[in-house]
C-alpha positions as CSV (number, residue, x, y, z in Angstrom):
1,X,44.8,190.3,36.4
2,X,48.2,190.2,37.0
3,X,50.8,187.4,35.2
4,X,51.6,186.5,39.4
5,X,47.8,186.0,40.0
6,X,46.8,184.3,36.6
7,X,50.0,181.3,37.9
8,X,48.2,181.5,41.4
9,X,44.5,181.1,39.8
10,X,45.8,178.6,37.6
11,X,47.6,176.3,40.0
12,X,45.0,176.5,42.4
13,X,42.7,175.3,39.7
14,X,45.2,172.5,38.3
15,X,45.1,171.5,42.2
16,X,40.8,171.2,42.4
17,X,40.2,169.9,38.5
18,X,36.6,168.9,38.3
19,X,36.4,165.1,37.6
20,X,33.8,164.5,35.5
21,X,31.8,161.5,36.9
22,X,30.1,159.0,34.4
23,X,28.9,156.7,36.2
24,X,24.9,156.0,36.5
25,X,24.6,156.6,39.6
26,X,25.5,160.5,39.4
27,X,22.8,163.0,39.3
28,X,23.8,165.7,36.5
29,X,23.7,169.4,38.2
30,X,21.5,171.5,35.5
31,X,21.8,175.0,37.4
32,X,19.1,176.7,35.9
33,X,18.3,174.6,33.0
34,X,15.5,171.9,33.3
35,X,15.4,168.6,31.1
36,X,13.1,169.4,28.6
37,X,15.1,172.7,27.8
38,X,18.6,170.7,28.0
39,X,17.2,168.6,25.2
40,X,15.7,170.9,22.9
41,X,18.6,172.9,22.7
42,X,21.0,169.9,22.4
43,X,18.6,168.6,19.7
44,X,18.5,172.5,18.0
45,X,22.7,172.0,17.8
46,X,23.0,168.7,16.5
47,X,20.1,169.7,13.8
48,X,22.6,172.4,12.4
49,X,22.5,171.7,8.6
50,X,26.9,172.5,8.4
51,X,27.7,168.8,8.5
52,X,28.2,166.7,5.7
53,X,25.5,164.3,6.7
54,X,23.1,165.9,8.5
55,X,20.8,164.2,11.0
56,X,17.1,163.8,10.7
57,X,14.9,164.6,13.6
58,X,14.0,160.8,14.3
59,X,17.9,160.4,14.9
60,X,18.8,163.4,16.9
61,X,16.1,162.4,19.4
62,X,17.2,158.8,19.5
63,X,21.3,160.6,20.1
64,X,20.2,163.0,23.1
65,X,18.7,159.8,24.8
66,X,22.3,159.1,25.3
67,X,23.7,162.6,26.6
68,X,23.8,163.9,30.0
69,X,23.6,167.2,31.1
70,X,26.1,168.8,33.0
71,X,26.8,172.4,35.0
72,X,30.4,173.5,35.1
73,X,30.8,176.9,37.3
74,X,32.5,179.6,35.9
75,X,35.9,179.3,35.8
76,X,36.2,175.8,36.9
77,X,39.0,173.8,35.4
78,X,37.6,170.8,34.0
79,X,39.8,169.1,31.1
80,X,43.8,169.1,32.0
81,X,46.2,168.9,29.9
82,X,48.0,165.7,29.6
83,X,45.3,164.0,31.7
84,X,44.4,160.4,30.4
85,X,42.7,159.6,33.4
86,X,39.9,161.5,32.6
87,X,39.7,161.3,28.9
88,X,36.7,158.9,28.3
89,X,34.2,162.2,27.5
90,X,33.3,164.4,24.9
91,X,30.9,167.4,25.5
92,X,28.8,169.8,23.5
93,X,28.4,173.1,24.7
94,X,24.7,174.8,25.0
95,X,25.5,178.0,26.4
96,X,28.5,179.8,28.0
97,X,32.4,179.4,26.6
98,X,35.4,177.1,27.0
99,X,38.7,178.6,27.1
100,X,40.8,176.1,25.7
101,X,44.6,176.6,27.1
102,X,48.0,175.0,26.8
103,X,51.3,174.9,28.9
104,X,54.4,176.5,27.3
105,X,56.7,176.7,29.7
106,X,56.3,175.7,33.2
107,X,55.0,178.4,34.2
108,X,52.9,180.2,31.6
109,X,49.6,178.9,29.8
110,X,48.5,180.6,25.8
111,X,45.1,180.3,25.2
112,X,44.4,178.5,21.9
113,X,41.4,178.8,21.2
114,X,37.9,180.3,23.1
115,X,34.4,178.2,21.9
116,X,31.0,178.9,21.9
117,X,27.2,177.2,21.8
118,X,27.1,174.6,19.9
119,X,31.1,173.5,19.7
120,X,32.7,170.0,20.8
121,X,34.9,169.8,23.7
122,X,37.4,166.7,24.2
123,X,36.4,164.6,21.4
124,X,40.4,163.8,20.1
125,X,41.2,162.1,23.5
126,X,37.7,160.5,24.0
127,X,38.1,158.5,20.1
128,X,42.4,157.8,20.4
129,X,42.4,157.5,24.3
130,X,45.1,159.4,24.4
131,X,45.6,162.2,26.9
132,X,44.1,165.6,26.6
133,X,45.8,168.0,24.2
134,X,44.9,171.1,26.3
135,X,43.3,172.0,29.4
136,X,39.9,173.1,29.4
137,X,37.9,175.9,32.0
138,X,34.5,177.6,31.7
139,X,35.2,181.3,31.0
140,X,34.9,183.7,33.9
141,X,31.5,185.1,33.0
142,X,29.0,182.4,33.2
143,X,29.3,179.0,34.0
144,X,28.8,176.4,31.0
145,X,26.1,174.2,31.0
146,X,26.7,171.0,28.3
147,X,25.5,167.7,27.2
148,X,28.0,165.1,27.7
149,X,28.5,161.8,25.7
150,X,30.8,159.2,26.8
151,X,33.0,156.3,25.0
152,X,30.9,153.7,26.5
153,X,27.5,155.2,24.8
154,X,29.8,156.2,21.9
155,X,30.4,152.5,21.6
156,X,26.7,151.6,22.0
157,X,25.8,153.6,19.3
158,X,28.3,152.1,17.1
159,X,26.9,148.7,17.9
160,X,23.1,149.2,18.0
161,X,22.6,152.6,15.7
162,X,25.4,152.5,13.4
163,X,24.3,154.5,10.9
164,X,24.2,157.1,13.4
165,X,27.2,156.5,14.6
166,X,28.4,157.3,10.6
167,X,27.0,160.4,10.8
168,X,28.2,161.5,14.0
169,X,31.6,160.4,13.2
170,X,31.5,162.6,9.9
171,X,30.2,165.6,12.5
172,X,33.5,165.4,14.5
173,X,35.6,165.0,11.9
174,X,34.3,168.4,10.3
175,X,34.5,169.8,13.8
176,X,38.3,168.8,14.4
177,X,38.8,169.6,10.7
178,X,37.8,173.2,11.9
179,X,40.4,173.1,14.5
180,X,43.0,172.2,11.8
181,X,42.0,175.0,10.1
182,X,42.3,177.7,12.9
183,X,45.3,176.1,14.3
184,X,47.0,176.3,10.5
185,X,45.5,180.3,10.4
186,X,47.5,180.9,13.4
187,X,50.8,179.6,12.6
188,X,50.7,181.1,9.4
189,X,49.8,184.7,11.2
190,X,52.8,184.0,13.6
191,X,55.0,183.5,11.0
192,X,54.1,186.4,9.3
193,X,54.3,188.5,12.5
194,X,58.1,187.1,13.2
195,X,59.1,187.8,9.3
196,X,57.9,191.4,10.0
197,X,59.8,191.5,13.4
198,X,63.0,190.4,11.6
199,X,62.6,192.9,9.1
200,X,62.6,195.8,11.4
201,X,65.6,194.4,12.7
């Protein structure tokens, strides 16, 4: 693809960003995934033992009774950078990728950072309400089915589960600390490929 037709994809997308809708009264589009399979595998990711404070079984099935499952078509636009209207959702992903992508120039987008099954999506903006660091689209190849959690159950948990809510706070903070980490690897492999540049110079 062309730098002319990635602008033209991109704008067009900017222009028809999916708006995630949490209200109750929206029916969650699965694709091909039915209910019992959207929480088993959202229950298999959140048993992962690479937290600090795991979860027990008892607690992860008491967590998914609060997330939603949700369909994003491939390539769909769904997080926009700089958006706070939309900023009141976090996500984890159960299968396809997110390409995670921000604006450097008016004109031109870098990708940051590509994640897989079993990564968080939007979980800075959706604790700090602030707006979204980065815009966020399903890869081209598949479309990415999720399970959404948003502030207002966030909040519930806090107040009725809060030892839960301890433990899932310690989860995101390892997940963001991971983003840290890459986005620190990166900068330090740029500067190392600019020190080499003015070297050969």
């Amino acid at each position: 693809m062309s730098s002319d037709d990635r602008r033209k994809r991109q704008t067009r997308n900017i222009a028809n960003t999916t708006h995630i809708d949490l209200s109750e009264e929206l029916r969650y589009e699965l694709g091909n995934l039915d209910e019992s399979v959207f929480r088993t595998r959202a229950k298999s990711f959140l048993l992962r033992p690479n937290y600090l404070v795991p979860f027990n079984q008892e607690e992860v099935d008491w967590l998914v009774q609060y997330m939603h499952p949700y369909s994003i078509p491939a390539g769909e636009l769904f997080i926009l950078e700089e958006d706070q209207s939309n900023n009141d959702f976090m996500m984890l992903i159960l299968s396809g990728q997110v390409v995670v992508e921000a604006e450097i120039a008016s004109d031109q987008c870098v990708t940051v950072s590509v994640l897989n099954e079993g990564k968080w999506v939007g979980e800075m903006s959706m604790l700090d309400e602030q707006p979204r660091q980065a815009s966020c689209r399903a890869s081209d190849d598949a479309d990415v089915v999720c399970a959404i959690l948003s502030r207002k159950d966030l909040l519930d948990i806090v107040e009725h589960e809060p030892r839960i809510a301890v433990k899932l706070a310690l989860m995101l903070a390892t997940n963001m600390a991971g983003h840290v980490r890459q986005v620190n690897a990166k900068m330090c492999r740029y500067a190392e490929i600019q020190n080499a540049i003015r070297a050969a110079t």
